[in-house]
Each structure stands twice: as C-alpha cells, then as structure tokens.
N, C-alpha and C positions, 0 to 999 in steps of 0.2 A: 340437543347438541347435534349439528353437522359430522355426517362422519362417509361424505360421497369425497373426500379425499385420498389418495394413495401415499399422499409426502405433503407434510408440511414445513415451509422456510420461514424461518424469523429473523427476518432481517434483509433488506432489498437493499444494499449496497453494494460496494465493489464484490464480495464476496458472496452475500445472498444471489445477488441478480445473476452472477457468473450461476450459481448450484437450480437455481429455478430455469434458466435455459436449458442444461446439459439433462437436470431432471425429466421436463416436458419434451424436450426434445427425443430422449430416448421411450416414451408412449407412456412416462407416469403422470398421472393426476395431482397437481401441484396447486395448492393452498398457498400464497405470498401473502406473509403480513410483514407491513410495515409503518410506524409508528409517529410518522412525518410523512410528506408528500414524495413525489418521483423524483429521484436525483437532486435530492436535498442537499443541503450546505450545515447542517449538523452534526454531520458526525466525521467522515475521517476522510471522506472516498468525493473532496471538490478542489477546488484552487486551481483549475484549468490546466494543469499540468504535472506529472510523476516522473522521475525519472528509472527509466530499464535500462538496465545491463547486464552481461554475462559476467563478467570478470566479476568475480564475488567476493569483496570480501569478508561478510561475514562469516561465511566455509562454504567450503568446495561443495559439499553435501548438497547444494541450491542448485549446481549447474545443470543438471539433467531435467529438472521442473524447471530452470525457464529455459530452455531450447526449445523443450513442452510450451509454454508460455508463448514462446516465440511463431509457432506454428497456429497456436489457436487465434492471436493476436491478428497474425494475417488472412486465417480463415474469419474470424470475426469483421473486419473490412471489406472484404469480398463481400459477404452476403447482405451487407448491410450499406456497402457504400458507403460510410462512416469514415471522416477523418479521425484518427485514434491513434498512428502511431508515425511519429519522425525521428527516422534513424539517422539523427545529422553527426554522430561521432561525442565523444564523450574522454575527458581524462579525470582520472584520480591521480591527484594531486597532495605533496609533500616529500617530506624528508625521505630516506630508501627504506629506514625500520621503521615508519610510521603504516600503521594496519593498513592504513588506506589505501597505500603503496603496495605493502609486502603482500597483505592478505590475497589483491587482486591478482599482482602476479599470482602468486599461489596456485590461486585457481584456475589463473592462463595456463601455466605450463603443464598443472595433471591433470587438464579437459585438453589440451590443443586447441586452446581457444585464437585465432589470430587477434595480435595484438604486437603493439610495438612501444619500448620503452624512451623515453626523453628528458633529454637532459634541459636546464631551464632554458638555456639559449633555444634550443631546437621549440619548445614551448610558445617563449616569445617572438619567433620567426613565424609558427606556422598559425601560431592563437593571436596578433598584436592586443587583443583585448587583456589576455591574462601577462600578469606580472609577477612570475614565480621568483623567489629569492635565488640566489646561487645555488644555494645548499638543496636544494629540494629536486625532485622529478617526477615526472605522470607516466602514467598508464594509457597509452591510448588506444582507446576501443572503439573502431569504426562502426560497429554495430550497435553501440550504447546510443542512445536517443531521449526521447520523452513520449508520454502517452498523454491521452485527454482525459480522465476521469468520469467527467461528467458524460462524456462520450461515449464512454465503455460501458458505463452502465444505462444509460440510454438506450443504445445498442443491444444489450443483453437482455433486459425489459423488452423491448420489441420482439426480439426473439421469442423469449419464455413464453408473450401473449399471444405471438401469432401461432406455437404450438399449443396454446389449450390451454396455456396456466391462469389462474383464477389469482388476481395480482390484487390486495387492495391494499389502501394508503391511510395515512389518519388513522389510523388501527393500531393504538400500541399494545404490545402483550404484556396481560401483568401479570401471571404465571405459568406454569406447564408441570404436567402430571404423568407417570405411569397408568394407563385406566384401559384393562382386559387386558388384550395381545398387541396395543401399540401406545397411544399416547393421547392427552388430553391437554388444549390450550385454552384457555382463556382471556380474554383480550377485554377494553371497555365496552366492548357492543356487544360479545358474544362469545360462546365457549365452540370447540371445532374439533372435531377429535380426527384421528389418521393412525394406519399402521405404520408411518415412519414420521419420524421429526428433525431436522438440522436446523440447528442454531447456530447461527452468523452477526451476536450480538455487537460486537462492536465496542465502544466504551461502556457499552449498558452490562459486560460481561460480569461483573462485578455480583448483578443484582438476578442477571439469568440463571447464572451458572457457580452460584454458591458454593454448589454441592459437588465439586468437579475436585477440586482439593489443589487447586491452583491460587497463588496470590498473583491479582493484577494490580497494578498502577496504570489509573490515567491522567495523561500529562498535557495541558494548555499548551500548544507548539502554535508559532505563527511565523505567516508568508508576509513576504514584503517585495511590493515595487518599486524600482526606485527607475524615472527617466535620466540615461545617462548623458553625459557631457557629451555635447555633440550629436546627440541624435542616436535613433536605433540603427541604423546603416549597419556600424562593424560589430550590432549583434543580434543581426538577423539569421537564421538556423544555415547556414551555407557557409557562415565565416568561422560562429562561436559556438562553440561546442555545450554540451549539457558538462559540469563536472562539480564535484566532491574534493574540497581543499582542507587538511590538515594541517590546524598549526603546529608550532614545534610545543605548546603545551595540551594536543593533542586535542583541540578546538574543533572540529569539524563544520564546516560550509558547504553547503550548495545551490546551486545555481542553474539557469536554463536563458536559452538563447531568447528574443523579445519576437512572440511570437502570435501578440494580443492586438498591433496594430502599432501605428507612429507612436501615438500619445500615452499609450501605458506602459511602455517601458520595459524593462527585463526583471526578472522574480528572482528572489534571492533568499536561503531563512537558513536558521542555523537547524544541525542537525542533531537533537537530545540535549537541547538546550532547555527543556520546558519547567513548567511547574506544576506541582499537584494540585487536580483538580478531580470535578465531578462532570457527569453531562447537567447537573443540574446549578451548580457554581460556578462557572467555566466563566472566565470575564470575557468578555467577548469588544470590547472595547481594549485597544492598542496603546499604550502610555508612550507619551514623546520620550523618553529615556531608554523604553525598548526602541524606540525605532532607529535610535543615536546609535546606541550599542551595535545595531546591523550594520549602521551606514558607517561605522568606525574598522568594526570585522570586514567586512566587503572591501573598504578602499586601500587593505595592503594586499589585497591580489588581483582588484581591479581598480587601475585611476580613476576610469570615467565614473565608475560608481562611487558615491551615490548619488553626484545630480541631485536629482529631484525626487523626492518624497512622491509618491503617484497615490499609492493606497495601502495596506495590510487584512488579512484576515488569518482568523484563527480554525485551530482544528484540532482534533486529538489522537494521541496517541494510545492503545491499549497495550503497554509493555508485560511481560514476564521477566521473571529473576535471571535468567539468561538470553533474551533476547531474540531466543526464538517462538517462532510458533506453535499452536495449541493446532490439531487437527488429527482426528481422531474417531473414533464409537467412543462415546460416554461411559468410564472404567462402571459407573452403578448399572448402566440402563444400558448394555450392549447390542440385544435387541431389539434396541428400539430407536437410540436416540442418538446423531452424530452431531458433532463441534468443530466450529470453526473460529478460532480468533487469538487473540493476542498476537496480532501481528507487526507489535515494536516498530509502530515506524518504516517500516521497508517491505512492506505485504502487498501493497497493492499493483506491482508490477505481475504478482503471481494472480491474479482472479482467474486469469481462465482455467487454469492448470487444478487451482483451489478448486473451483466449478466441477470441475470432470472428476476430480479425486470422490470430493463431495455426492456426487451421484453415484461413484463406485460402490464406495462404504454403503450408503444408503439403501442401497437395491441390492446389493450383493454381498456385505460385510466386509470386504476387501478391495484393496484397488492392486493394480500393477506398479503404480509411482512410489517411488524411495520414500517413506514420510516416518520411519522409526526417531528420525529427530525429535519427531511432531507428537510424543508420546507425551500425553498429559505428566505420566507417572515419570515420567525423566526423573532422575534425582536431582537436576539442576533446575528446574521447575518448581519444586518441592517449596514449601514455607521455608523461611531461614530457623535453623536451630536458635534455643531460647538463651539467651545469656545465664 
C-alpha cells in the first residue's frame, strides 16, 4: 500500500478538481482518483454550459460563497487564460410569488445585491427573444451569466498538476477505510493509503458514502438544443440573457444564450424535471416525446424556439431531501475524512468556493465560509420518518 500521500480526492470533477487545486496548491501532497477519464461526460460537471448567479433563490445563506465563487472564478481565468465565465446578464422569470421571483429578490435586497425588477413589457423591449405573459416579471441580474464546465475543470486539473498533484484517471474506487491515523482506499488497480481523504462522489454517493446517514436520489436530467427560427443572431450572449422561467404550475425552465457556433443553436432543459436513476441505469439515449415536451415548454416563452431539433445529452443530478448541500468532516470519521456532494442540481456554480472550503476542513478541520447549512446532520437531510 502507497501511503507517500498527504490528501487523498475521489473524485475529479467540478468539485474534486476545484479540492485537488486548492489542496496542492496550498504545498499538500495530493493523490487524485478518478474513475473515467479527464473531464468526462459521465457524470454531472459537462454540457458546455452552467448557469451563475447571485440572486439566489434557493436562500440567501448561498450569497456570500458565491461572491467567494465569483472571485475565484476570475482568478481562475487569469492564471489560466481559460474561457470560463460570460457574464452577459440573466433574468428570473415568472409570476411575483413564484420562488423564482420572490426567492431572488430575496436575496437582492438583504445582500444589496444590484439588480432591477421588470415588468413583462420592459422584458419584451429589452429581451425581444423572451415572451413573458402579462401576469409575470424578472429579475434582472447583470452579473448572472454562464460558466464552461468542462473548462473549469480542465482549468483546475491543470492547476492541481502543475502544483504536484499526482492526478490519475480510469481508476475507480471501490472502497475506503479508516486504517491507523488516517485512511485507506482501494481502487481496481491498487490500495493508497493517506492521513486525509475528501470524497467528491458525485452520483456514485449513494455507494461511497453509505455510512454518512444521508438519503440521496439520482436523477436522469437532460439538455436540449434546439436551432432557433431565424438564426442565432437575436441569441447571441450580447442580446439574450441566461434565464430560469417559472410557470404559473411552478414548472421551472432554463436557458442560455447560443453560444456553441451558427449551427448548434441555443440550450434549453427543464429544471427538476428528471427521473430516477442510477450511474449504472441511466438511459442515456433521448425519446422523441422528451424532446417534444421541451420543444412544447420552451415555445410559450420563447417563439423562435424550438426550430430545430440540433442534439440533447443527459446528466445527473445527486439531490438530498432538501435540496441542499452535503459538505462537511464526515460525522463517523472527523479526523480523517471530508464530503462533498449532493449538490441538487445548482452546485456547480460554487466549485471553486466548494475547493477552498474543501481544503480548509481537510488541513485544518475548519474553514471561515458559512457552510452550517451544509451539515450532513441537518434534520432536513435526515431519512423521512417511517409511515
């Protein structure tokens, strides 16, 4: 057994790769496994595009990690040169009590977040692509954008390697152990031992992290292109915003400006619309009925969509019973072992922030970032009581 590491990561995705940069970077000895290749299309952290924003509305409790976010985002750029982040402006979109709306404000007004509210006219004047009903209004955040995914982690890998992290792929772990004063892994090829471990499973959390005392659901979620009527022109990032539309039965859409060339079109998918799966069941082929149902949602807020059919791909979600995040010391193994995941769908705008917290716990047992949300033991995390 190998044991010339200081930190072992399991898991090289949005959230692995951000914790193995911030790790090595700060002079620890960093063991990467991962269980597919570099910036794979498996698991949750591809589809060319994510959307960030500050205005929050799943709670306020978020805005301070991603301003955090925001900062590493741009130092991540810098040192890498990497296209990663386009902050072309962003609405949340619906009725005034719909979450989408309310929640956002929310969070504008007790961060001071700038932001301006609109009515559908003002909408359809300044968006011509969006076609908000009467009744409805947005949120518009000039700082909301999209990120690249595959970029980010790309980016973060490069980092983590050029500080010294020992990164390898095709390696998946098929368990991990308490063994002396830190921890023992196990993988197809070989066992690796370390005094620390972060686990950044992913949908595989289910099968990592048993013993955590959390229920996860992973959920078959899928993107969809559609080339619109008339051409990319009026949604290219300068005209059309990234945005989140609620319907009035509280359907939720999103959407990004066309940002892949002429011929691919603009990306669109629903938001917690999926279906339960596995990473090993996971249909990975797209049924004409789903792609109808998007192209039928999409064209009562936007005309030109949906055109044309261009492509679709799948991905997953690793939710909790409340929708938030797992990130943590591991309540059994405090000493030794940190968690990252269950990130519901809306996690990967936070990786760098995730990354830096990640290596606080790891090396030091604590971080300075607000993360008691992120408490495995939440009561709202918890199993549902038994009928």
């Amino acid at each position: 057994m190998s044991s010339t590491h200081d930190v072992i990561v399991v898991g090289l995705g949005g959230m692995g790769s951000a914790a193995a940069h911030h790790l090595s970077e700060r002079g620890a000895r960093v063991l990467g496994l991962e269980r597919f290749g570099p910036v794979h299309d498996r698991g949750s952290s591809h589809g060319g595009s994510r959307i960030t924003r500050q205005s929050y509305f799943e709670d306020p409790a978020y805005v301070p990690l991603l301003l955090r976010a925001y900062e590493l985002y741009e130092r991540l750029e810098r040192d890498t040169g990497g296209d990663i982040a386009t902050l072309c402006g962003g609405v949340m979109l619906g009725r005034p009590e719909s979450r989408t709306v309310s929640g956002s404000r929310l969070s504008a007004e007790r961060w001071g977040l700038p932001h301006e509210m609109l009515d559908a006219k003002e909408v359809r004047r300044r968006f011509p692509t969006l076609a908000p009903a009467d009744d409805e209004v947005a949120l518009y955040e000039a700082r909301a954008g999209l990120l690249r995914p595959e970029n980010t982690v790309a980016a973060h890998l490069r980092l983590a390697a050029g500080a010294g992290a020992d990164l390898r792929f095709d390696e998946p772990v098929l368990r991990w152990e308490p063994y002396r004063d830190g921890v023992r892994v196990h993988t197809a090829r070989s066992s690796y031992g370390a005094g620390q471990l972060v686990i950044c499973p992913g949908a595989w959390a289910p099968r990592l992290l048993a013993d955590l005392g959390v229920p996860f659901t992973i959920e078959r979620q899928v993107m969809y292109w559609f080339q619109p009527v008339g051409g990319v022109g009026p949604f290219l990032p300068e005209r059309h915003p990234v945005y989140i539309w609620e319907d009035a039965d509280g359907v939720q859409v999103y959407g990004f400006p066309a940002i892949d060339g002429p011929g691919l079109g603009a990306k669109v998918a629903f938001f917690r619309k999926g279906t339960v799966c596995t990473p090993e069941t996971i249909e990975r082929t797209v049924r004409d009925d789903e792609v109808a149902a998007m192209a039928d949602q999409a064209a009562r807020l936007i005309p030109a969509l949906p055109g044309r059919f261009v492509k679709a791909a799948t991905c997953m979600y690793s939710n909790t019973r409340d929708e938030h995040f797992v990130i943590a010391r591991h309540p059994e193994h405090p000493g030794s072992v940190t968690v990252a995941c269950g990130f519901s769908g809306h996690g990967f705008k936070f990786a760098p922030v995730v990354g830096e917290i990640l290596a606080d716990l790891a090396l030091t047992g604590t971080t300075r970032h607000p993360v008691d949300l992120f408490d495995p033991r939440r009561p709202s995390a918890a199993p549902a009581p038994s009928a």
